[in-house]
KOLDOBA-356680 format. One record per residue (C-alpha): residue in three letters; z negated, y, x. Coordinates in Angstrom, 3 decimals, padded with zeros to 6 digits. Layout:
<nodes>
+------+----------+----------+----------+
| resn |       pz |       py |       px |
+------+----------+----------+----------+
|  ALA |        Z |        Y |        X |
...
+------+----------+----------+----------+
</nodes>
This chain:
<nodes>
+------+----------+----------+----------+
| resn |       pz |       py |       px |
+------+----------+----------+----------+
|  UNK |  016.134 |  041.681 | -028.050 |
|  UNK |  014.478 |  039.700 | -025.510 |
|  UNK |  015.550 |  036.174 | -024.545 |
|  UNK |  013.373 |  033.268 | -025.194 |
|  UNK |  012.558 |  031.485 | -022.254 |
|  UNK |  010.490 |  027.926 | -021.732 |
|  UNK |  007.129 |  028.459 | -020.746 |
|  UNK |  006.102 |  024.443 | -020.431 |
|  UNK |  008.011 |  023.678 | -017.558 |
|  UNK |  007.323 |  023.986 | -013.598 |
|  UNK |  010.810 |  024.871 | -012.991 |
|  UNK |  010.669 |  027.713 | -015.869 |
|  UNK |  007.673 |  028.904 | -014.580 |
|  UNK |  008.299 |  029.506 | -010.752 |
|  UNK |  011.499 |  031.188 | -011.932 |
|  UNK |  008.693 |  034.018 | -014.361 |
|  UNK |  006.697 |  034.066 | -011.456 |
|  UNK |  009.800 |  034.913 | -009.216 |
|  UNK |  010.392 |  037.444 | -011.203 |
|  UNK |  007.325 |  039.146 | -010.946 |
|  UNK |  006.724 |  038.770 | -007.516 |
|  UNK |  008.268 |  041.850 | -004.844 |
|  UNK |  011.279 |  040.624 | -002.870 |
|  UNK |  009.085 |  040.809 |  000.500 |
|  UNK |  006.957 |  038.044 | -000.697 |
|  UNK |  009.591 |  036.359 | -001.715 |
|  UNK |  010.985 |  036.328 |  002.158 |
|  UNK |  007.536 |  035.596 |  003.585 |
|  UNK |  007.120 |  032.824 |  001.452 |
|  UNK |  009.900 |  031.701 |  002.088 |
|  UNK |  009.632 |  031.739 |  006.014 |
|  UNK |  006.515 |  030.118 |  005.411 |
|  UNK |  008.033 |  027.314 |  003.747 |
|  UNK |  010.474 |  026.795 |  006.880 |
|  UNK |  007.895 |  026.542 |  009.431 |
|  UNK |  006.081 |  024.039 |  007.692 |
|  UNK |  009.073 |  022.209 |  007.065 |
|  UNK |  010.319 |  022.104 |  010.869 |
|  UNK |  006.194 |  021.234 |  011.968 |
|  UNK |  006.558 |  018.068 |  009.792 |
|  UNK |  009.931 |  017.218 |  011.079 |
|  UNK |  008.293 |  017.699 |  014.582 |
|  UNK |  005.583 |  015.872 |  013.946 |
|  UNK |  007.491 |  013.215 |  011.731 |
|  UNK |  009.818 |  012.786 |  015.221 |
|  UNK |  007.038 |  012.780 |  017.185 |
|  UNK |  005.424 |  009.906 |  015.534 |
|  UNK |  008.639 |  007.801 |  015.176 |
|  UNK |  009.521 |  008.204 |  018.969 |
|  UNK |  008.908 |  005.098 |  021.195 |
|  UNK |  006.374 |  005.577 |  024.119 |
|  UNK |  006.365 |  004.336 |  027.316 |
|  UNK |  009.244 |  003.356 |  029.609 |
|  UNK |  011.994 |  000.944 |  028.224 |
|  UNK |  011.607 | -001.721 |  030.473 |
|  UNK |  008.147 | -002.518 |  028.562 |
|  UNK |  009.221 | -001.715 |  025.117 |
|  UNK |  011.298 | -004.251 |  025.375 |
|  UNK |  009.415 | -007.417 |  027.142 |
|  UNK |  006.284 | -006.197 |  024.886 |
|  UNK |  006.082 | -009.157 |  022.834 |
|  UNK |  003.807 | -006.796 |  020.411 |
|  UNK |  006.155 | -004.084 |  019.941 |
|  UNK |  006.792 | -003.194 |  016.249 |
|  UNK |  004.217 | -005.128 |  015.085 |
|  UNK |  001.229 | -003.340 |  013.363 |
|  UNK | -002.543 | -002.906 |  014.858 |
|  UNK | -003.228 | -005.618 |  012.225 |
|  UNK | -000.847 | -008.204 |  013.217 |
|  UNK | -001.653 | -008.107 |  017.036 |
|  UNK | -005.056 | -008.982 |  016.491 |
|  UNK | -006.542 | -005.692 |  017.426 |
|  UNK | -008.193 | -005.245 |  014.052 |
|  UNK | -011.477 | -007.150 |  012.221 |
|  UNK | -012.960 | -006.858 |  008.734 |
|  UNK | -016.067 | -005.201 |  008.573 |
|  UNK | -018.099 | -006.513 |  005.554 |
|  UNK | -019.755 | -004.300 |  003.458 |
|  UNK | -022.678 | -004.652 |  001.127 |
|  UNK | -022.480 | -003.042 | -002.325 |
|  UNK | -025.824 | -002.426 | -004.618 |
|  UNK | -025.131 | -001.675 | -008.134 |
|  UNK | -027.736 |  000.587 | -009.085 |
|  UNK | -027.345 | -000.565 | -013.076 |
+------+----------+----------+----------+
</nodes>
């Protein structure tokens, strides 16, 4: 006979659709999945790295503080109409 397999959940699944799916695709998908993963470790380092020379970083009295909490933000009001 056949063995009975979960169909409910995700982890089930992906392993049917595995299954199913040519060894080639597989691979590609699978490269795929790399690339993105080492573009948002790129981009992740990217925006973690400091800018600018040392020197400033550290006599910048506003460095690690957010756009909010230097002042370089405002609130913008706006109007809502309830059309009720």
């Amino acid at each position: 006979g056949e063995a009975v397999a979960c169909a409910l959940c995700p982890v089930c699944q992906l392993i049917a659709l595995l299954r199913t799916v040519r060894p080639e695709t597989v691979d590609r998908l699978a490269d795929l999945a790399a690339a993105a993963s080492t573009a948002l470790r790129d981009l992740a380092a990217g925006l973690a790295a400091p800018t600018g020379p040392a020197e400033s970083r550290d006599t910048d009295p506003g460095a690690g503080r957010t756009a909010y909490q230097q002042g370089r933000t405002r609130a913008v009001p706006i109007d809502v109409v309830d059309e009720d």
